[in-house]
Backbone bond lengths (Angstrom), bond angles and torsions (degrees), N, CA, C in turn:
res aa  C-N    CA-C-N  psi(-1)  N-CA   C-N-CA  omega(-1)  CA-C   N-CA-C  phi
1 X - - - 1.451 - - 1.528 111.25 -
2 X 1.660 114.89 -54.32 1.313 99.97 159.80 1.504 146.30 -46.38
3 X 1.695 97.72 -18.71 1.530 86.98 179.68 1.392 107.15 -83.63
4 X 1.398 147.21 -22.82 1.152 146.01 160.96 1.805 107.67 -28.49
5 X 1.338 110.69 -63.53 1.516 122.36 -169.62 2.272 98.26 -54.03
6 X 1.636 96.82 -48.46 1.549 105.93 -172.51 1.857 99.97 -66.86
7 X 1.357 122.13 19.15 1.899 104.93 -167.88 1.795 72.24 -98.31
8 X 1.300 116.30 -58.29 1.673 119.21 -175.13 1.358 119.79 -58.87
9 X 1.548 130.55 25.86 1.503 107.07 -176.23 1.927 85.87 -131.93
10 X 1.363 95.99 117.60 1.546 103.34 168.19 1.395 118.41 -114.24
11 X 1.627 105.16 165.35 1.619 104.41 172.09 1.501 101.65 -91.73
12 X 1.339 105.31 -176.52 1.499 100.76 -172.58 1.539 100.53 -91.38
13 X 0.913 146.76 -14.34 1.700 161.18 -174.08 2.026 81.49 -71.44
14 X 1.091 97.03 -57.45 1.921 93.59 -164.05 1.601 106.99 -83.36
15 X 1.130 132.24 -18.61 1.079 104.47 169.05 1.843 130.50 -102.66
16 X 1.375 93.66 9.06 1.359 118.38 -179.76 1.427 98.75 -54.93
17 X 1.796 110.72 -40.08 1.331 117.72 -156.06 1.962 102.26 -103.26
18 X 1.260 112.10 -6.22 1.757 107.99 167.60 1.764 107.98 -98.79
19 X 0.689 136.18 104.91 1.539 121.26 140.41 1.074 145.52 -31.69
20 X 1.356 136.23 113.75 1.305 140.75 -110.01 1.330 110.62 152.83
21 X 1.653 114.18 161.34 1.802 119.66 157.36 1.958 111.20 -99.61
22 X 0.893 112.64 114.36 1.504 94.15 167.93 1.744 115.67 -131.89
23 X 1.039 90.46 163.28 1.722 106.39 -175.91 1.566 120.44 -94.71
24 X 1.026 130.90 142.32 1.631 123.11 151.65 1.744 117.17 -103.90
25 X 1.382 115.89 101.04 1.817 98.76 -178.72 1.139 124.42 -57.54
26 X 1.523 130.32 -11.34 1.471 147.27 -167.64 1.397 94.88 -77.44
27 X 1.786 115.80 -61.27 1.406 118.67 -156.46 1.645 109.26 -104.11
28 X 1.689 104.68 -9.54 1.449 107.37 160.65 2.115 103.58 77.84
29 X 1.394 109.64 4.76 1.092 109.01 -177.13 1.956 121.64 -101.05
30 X 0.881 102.23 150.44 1.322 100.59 -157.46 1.941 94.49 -113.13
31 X 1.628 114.10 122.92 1.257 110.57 -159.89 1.775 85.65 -112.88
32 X 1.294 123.41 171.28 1.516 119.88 -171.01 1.803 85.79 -144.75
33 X 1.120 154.83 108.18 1.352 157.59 152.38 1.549 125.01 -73.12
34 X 1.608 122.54 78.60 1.067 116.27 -173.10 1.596 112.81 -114.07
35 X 1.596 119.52 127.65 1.383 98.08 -171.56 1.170 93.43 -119.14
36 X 1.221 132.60 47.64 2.192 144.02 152.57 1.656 107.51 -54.00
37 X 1.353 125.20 -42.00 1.484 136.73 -128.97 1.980 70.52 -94.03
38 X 1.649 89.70 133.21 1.464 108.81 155.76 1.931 132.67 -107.31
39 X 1.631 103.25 94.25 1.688 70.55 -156.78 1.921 92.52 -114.11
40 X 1.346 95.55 -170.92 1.700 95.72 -151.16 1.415 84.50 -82.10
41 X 1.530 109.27 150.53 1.922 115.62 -159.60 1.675 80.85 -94.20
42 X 1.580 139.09 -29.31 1.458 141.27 -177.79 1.322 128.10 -34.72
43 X 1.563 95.27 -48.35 1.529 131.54 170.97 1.379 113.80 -55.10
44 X 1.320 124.09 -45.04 1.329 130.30 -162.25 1.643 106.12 -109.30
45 X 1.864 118.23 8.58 1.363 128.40 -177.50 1.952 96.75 -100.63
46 X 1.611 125.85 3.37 1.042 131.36 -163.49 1.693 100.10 -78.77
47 X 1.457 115.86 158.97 1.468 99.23 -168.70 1.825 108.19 -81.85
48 X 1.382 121.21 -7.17 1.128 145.47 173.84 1.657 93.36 -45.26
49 X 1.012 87.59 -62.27 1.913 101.67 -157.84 1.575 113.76 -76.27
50 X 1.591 103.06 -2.15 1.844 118.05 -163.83 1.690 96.55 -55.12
51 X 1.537 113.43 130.84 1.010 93.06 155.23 1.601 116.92 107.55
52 X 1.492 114.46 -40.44 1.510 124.57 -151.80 1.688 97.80 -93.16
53 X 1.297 88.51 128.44 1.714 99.60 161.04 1.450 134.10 -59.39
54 X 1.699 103.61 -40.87 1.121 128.28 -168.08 1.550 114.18 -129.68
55 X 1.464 119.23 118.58 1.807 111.16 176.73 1.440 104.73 -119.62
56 X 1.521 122.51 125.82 1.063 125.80 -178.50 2.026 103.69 -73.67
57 X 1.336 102.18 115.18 1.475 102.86 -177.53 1.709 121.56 -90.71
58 X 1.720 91.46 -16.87 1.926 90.10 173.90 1.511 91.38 176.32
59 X 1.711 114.25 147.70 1.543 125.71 -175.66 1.523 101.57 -91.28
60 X 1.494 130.66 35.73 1.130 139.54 178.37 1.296 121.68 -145.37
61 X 1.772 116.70 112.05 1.491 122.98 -170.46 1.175 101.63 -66.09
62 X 1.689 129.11 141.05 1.439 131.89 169.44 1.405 100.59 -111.46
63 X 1.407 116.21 55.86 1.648 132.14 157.77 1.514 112.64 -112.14
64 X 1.228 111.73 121.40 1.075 129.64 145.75 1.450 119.82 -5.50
65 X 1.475 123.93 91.01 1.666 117.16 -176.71 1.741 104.91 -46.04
66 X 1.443 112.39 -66.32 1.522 145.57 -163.24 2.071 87.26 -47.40
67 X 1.546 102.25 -73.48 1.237 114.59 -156.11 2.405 105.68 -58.10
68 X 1.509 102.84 -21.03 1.508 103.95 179.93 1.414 109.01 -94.35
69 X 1.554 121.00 -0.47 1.219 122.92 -168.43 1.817 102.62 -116.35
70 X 1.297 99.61 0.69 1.828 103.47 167.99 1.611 106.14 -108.33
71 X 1.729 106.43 -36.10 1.718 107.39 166.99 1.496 110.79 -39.63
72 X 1.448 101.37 -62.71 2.002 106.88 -173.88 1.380 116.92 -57.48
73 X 1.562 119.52 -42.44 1.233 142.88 167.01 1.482 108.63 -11.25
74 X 1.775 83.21 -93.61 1.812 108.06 163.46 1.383 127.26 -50.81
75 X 1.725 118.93 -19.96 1.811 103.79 170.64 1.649 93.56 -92.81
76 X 1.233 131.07 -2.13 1.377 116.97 165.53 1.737 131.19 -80.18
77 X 1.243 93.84 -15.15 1.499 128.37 -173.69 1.560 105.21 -86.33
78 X 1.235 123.86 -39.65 1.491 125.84 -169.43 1.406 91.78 -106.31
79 X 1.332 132.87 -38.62 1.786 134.91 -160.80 1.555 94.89 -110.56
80 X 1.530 127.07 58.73 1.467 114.64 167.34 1.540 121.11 -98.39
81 X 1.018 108.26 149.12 1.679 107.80 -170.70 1.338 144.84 -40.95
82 X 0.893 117.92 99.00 1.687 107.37 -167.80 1.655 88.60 109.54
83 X 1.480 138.84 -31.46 1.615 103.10 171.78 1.350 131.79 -69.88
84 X 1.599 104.16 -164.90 1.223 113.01 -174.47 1.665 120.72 -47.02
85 X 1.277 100.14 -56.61 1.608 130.74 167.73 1.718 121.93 -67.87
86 X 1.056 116.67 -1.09 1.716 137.32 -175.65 1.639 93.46 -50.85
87 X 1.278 136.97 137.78 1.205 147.51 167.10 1.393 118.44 -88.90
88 X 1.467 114.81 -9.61 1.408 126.98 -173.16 1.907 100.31 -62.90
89 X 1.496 108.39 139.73 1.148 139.29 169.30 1.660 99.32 53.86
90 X 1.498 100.52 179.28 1.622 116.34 -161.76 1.571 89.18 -101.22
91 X 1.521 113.54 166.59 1.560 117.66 -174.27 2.090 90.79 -107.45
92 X 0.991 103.88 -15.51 1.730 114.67 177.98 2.033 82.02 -45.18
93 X 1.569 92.33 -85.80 1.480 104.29 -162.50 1.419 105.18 -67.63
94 X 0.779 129.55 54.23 1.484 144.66 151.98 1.223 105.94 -116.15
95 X 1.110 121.01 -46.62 1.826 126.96 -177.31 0.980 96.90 -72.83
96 X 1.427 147.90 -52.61 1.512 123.93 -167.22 1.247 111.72 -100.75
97 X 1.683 120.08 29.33 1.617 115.12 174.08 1.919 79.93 -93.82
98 X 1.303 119.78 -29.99 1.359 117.86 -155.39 1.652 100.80 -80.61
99 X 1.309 108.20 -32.00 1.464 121.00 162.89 1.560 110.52 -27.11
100 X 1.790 114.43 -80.31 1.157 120.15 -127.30 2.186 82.05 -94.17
101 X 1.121 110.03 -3.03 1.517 99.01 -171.32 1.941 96.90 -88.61
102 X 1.657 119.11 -12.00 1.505 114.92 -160.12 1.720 86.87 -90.65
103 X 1.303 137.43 0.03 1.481 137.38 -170.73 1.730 89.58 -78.61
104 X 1.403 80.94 146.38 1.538 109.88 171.51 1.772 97.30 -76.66
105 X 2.053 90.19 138.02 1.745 86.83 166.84 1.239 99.50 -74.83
106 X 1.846 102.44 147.30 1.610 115.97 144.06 1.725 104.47 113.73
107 X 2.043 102.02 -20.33 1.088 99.97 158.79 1.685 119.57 -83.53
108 X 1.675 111.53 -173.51 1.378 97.99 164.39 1.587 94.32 -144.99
C-alpha cells in the first residue's frame, strides 16, 4: 500500500524532467511541468540568457484556476489523511520506531 503513496513523491531534479502538476507541502507551492510549448532556441542563444538554467517567461500562470483546483480536489480525495494511500511520514522511520521498541529493557 505504501508503495502506491511512494509512485507520487518526487525530487525536484526528477520531476523537472516528467510533466505533470506537483505540490511541495513544506513550501505550499504548486509547480505545473509542461514540455508542449515550442519557443525559438535564437532567443535563448542571446548573451543575456548565457548560461541560465532557468528564464522567467511571465509573472502570470496560464493554468486554468477552475481546472488546478479539481486536480488538487481529486489528489485530496484519493490521498486523505490517515488513509490507505495517505502520503504522511517516511516508511524508513517507521522501521526504526519498530526497531527501538524490540530492545530488551535495561539494555542500551
Amino acid at each position: 500500500m505504501a508503495g502506491a503513496a511512494e509512485e507520487n513523491l518526487y525530487e525536484v531534479e526528477e520531476l523537472l524532467m516528467q510533466p505533470g502538476t506537483y505540490f511541495n507541502p513544506q513550501t505550499e507551492v504548486l509547480v505545473v511541468v509542461d514540455d508542449s510549448p515550442d519557443l525559438d532556441a535564437e532567443v535563448f542563444n542571446m548573451e543575456e540568457f548565457e548560461g541560465a538554467d532557468w528564464v522567467l517567461v511571465s509573472d502570470e500562470t496560464p493554468m486554468d484556476e477552475n481546472r488546478r483546483d479539481e486536480l488538487l480536489e481529486a489528489f485530496q480525495v484519493h490521498y486523505h489523511a490517515g488513509g490507505i494511500n495517505s502520503i504522511e511520514g517516511d516508511v524508513e522511520e517507521e522501521d526504526d520506531e519498530l526497531e527501538e521498541d524490540d530492545q530488551e529493557v535495561g539494555r542500551e
